[in-house]
KOLBANU-338690 format. One record per residue: x, y, z of N, C-alpha, C, O in turn; residue in three letters. Coordinates in pm, whole numbers, plus 50000, padded with zeros to 5 digits. Layout:
KOLBANU-338690
XYZXYZXYZXYZala
...
//
This chain:
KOLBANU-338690
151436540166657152406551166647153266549566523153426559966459unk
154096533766458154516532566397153746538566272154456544366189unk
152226537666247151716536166127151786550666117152186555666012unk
151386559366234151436576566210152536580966156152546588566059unk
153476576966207155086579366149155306575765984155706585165916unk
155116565365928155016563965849153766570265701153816568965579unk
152516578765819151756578665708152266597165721151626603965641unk
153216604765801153506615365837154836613365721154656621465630unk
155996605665701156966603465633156506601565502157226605365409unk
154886593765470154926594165299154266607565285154706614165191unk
153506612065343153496629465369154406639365265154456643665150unk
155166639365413156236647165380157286642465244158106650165196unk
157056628565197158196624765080157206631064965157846637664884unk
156106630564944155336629064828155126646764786154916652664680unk
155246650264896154906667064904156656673064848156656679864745unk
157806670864904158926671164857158706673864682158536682464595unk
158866658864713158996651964524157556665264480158336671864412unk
156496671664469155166675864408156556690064386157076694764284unk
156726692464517157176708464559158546709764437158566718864355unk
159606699264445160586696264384160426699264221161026707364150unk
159326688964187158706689664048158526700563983158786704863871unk
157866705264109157406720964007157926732964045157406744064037unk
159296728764097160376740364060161076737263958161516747363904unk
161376727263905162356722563790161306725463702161776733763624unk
160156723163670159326720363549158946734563561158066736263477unk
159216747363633158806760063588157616765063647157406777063636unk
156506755163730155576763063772155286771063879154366778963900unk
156736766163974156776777864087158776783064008159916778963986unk
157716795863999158986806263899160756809763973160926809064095unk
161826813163883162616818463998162766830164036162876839963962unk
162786830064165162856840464270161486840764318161296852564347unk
160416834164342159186832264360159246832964525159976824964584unk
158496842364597158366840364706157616825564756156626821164696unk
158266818064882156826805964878157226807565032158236805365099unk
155376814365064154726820365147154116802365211153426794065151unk
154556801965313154456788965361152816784565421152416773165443unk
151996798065439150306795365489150216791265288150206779665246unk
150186801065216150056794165062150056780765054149076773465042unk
151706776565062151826762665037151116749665109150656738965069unk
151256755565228150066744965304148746739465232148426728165197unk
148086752665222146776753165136147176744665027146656733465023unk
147976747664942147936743264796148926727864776148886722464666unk
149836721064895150476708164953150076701365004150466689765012unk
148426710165098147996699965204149266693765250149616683165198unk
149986699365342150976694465438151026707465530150746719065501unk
151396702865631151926710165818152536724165726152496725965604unk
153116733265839153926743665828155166740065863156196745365821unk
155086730165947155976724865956157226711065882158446709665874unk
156166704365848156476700465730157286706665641158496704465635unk
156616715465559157006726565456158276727065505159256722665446unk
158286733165633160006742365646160536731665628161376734565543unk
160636722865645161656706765654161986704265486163106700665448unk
161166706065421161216707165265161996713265215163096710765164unk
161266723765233162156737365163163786743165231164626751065187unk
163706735665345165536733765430165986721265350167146718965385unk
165566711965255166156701265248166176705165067167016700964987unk
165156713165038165306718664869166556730164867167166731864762unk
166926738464993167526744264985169156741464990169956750464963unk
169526729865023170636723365042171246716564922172426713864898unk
169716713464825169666711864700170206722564624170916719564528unk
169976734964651170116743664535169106751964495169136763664457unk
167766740464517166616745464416165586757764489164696765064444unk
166216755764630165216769664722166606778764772167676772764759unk
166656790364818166726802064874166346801465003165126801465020unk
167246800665129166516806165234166996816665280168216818565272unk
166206825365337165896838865364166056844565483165666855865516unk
166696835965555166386838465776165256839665801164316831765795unk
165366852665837163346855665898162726860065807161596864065835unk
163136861165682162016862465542161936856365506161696859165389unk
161966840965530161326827565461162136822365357163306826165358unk
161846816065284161846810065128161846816064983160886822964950unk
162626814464917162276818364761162686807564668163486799164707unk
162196807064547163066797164397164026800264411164226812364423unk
164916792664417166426796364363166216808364203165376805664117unk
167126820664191166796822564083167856817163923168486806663934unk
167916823063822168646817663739169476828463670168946839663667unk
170746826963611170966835763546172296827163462172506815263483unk
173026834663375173556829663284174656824363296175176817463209unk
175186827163415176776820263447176336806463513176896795663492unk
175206808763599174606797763691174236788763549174896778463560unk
173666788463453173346777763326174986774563304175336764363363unk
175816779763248176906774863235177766766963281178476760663203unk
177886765863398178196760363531177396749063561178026741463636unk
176166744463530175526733863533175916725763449176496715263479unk
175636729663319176126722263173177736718263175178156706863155unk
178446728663200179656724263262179896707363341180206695763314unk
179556715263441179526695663502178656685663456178896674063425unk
177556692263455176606678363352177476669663235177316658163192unk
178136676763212179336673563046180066666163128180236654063107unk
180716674063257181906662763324181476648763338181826637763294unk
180366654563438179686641163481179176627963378179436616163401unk
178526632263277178066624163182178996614463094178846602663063unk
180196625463062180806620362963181736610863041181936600162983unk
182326612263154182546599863218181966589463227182266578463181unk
180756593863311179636579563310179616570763164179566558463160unk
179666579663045179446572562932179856559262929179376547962918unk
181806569462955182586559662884182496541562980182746530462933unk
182096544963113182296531663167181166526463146181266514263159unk
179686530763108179046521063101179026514562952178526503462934unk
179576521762854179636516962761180696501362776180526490362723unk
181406504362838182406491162843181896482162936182456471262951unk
180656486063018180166472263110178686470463034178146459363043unk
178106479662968177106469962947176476467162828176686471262713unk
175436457262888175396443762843174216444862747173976456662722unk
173456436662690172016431562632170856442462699170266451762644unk
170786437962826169276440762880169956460062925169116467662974unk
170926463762911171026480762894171056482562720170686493862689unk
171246478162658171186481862509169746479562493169186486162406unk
169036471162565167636469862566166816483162617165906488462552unk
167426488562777166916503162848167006512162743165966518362716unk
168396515262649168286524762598167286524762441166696535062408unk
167236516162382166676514862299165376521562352164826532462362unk
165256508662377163306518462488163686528562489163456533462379unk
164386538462579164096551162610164376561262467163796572062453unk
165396555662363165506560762262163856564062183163596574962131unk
162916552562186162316550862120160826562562129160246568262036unk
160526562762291159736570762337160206584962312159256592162282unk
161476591862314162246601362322161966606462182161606617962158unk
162206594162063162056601861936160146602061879159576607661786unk
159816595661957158096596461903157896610961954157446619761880unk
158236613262076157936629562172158596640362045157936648761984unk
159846637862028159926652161926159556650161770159856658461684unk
158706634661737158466643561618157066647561599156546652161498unk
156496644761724155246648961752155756665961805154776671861850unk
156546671261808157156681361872157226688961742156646699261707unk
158096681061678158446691961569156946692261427156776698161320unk
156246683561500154876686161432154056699661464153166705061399unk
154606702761574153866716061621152946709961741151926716261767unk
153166700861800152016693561880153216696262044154106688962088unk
152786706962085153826710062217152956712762323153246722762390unk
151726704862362151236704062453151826691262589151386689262702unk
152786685862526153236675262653154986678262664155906670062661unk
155016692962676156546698162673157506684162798158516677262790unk
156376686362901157126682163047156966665863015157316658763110unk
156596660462921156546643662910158026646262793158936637862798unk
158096654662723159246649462630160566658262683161536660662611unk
160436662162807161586665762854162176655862973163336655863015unk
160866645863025160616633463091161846624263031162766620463102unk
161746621662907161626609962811163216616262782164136608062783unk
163426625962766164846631562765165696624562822166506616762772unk
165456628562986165786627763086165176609863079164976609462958unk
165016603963101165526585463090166336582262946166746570762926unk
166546591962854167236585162767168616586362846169416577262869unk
168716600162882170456602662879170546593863020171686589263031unk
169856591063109170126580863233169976564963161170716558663235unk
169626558263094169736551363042170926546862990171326535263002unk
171836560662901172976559162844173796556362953174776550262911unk
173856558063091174956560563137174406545963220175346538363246unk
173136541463262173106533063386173286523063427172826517363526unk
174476518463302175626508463332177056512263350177966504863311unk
177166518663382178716526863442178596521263596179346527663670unk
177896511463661178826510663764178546517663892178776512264001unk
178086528663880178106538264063176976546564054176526555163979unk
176636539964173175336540464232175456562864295174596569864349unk
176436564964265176496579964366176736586964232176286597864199unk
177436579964171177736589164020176146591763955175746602763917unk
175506581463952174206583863885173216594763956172436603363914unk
173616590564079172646600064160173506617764150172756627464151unk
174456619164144174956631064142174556637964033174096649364036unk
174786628963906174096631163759172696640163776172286651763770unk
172236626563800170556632263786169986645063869168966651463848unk
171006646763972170656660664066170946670863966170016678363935unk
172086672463909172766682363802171946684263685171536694963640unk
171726671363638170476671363492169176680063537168666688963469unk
168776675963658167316683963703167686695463704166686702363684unk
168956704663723168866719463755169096721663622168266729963584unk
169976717463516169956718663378168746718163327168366727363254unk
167916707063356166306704163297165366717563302164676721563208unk
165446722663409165146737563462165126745963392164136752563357unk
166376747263356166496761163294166136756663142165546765663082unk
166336745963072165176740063000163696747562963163386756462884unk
162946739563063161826742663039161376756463103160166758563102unk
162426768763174162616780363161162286789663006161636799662976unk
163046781162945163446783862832162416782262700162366790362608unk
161596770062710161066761962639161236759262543160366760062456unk
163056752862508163936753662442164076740362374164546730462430unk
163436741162191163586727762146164116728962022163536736861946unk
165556720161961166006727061851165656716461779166556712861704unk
164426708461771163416702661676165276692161619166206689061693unk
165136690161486166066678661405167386679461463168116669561473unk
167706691661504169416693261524169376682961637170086673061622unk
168566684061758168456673661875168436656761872169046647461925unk
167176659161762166816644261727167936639761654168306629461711unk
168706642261553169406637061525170896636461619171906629561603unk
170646643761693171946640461835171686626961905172386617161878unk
170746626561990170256614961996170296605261923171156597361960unk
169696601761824169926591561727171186586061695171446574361666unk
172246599661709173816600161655173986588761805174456577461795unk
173586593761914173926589862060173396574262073173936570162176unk
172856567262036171966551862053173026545261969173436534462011unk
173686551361824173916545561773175626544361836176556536761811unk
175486553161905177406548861927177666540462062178626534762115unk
176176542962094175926532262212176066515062201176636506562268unk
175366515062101175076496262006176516496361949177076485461938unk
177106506761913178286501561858179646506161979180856507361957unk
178866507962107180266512562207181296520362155182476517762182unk
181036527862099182236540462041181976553762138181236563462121unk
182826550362240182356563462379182946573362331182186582962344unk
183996576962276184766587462242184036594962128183926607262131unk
183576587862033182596594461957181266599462035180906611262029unk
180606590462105179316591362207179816608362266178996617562258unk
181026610162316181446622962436181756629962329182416638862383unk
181766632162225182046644562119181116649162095180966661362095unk
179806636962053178576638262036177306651562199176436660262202unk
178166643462290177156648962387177736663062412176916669062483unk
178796670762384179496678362415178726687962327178016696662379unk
178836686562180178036694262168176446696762116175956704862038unk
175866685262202174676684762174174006694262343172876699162357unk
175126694162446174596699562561175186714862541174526723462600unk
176326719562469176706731462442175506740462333175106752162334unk
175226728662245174306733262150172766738762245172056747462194unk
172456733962355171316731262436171426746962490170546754862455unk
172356750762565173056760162615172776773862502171956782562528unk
173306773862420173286782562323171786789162291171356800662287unk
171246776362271169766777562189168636783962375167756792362355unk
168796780162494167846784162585168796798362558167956806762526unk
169916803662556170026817462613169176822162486168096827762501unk
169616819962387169326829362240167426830562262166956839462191unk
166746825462318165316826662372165136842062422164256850062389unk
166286843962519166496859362569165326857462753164916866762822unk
165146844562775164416841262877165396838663020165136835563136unk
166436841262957167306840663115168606845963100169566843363027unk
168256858263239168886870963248169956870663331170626880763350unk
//
C-alpha cells in the first residue's frame, strides 16, 4: 500500500511540475481552456489527479478556476506584468543586499558558474542561434537565484522564485531578448557581486528588470 501511495504521489508531483512548466514556458497559452479528458490523454494522470493540480496551480496564480466550467491559464495583461516586476524588484533587491554580506567563496563560486552558462546562452543568442530560448531563460533564472542564495531565508528564496516564474512567463510570452543591453547587465551584476557593492548591484537590477518590462510590452504581445 505504502509503495502505491508513493508511486500515486511521484505521479501526481512530476505531472504538476510537466503541467506547471508549460504554463510559464508558453506552451499551454493564456486563457487556454484545459479540458481535463485532454489533459489526461496528454499527462497520463487520473481526472482526478488533474483537478488536485490545477486547484493547487490555481492557488498559485498560474490556473483560473471556473466552478462548473473547469479550468483556464491564468491570462496576462499589462498591469498584471507590472505588478510582478514590481515585487520581483522588492523581493530581489533585498535578498541581494543580505546575501551579499553573508556570502562566502563557494557562493561567489555558484554565481560565477551560473554567470558563465548565462553569458555563453546569449551570445549564442545574439548570434541569431534562438533555438534553446527556454535553456537561456533556464540559465537566467539560476543566475539571478544564485545572486541572492546566500541571503539567509529559506521562504524569501522560495517566495522569489514563485514571483520570477510568473515574470519568466510573460518573458517567454514575449520572446523578449535585448541581446548586449542584458548581457552587459549581468556582467555589470557578477561584478558587484565579487566586489559586494549591493547598492550598486540594486541600481543595477532595477533597471535591468524595468528595462525587461519595457522591451516585452514594446513586442505589442501582451494586451
Amino acid at each position: 500500500m505504502a509503495l502505491i501511495e508513493a508511486s500515486v504521489e511521484t505521479i501526481g508531483d512530476n505531472t504538476y511540475r510537466r503541467i506547471r512548466t508549460d504554463i510559464i514556458f508558453g506552451r499551454l497559452a493564456p486563457a487556454q481552456k484545459l479540458k481535463l479528458e485532454r489533459l489526461k490523454d496528454e499527462y497520463g494522470a487520473s481526472v482526478s489527479t488533474l483537478r488536485e493540480i490545477l486547484n493547487r496551480l490555481s492557488s498559485e496564480a498560474l490556473v483560473l478556476a471556473e466552478g462548473q466550467r473547469g479550468f483556464e491559464v491564468a491570462p496576462v495583461s499589462i498591469e498584471n506584468l507590472k505588478e510582478i516586476a514590481a515585487l520581483r524588484l522588492l523581493l530581489e533587491s533585498h535578498a541581494l543586499e543580505q546575501s551579499f554580506v553573508a556570502g562566502d567563496m563557494d557562493w561567489e563560486g555558484r554565481v560565477v558558474a551560473a554567470h558563465h552558462k548565462l553569458s555563453s546562452m546569449e551570445r549564442r543568442m545574439k548570434e541569431g542561434d534562438r533555438s534553446q530560448t527556454e535553456l537561456w531563460k533556464r540559465y537566467d533564472w539560476e543566475f539571478h537565484q544564485a545572486l541572492i542564495s546566500a541571503c539567509g531565508s529559506s521562504v524569501l528564496m522560495e517566495t522569489h522564485a514563485a514571483v520570477f516564474d510568473k515574470y519568466l512567463r510573460y518573458q517567454m510570452i514575449a520572446l523578449s531578448f535585448r541581446g548586449d543591453i542584458a548581457a552587459k547587465e549581468h556582467r555589470a551584476l557578477l561584478d558587484c557581486a565579487l566586489e559586494r557593492n549591493a547598492s550598486r548591484a540594486q541600481e543595477l537590477l532595477e533597471l535591468h528588470v524595468r528595462g525587461g518590462v519595457e522591451h516585452a510590452l514594446a513586442t505589442g504581445t501582451i494586451a
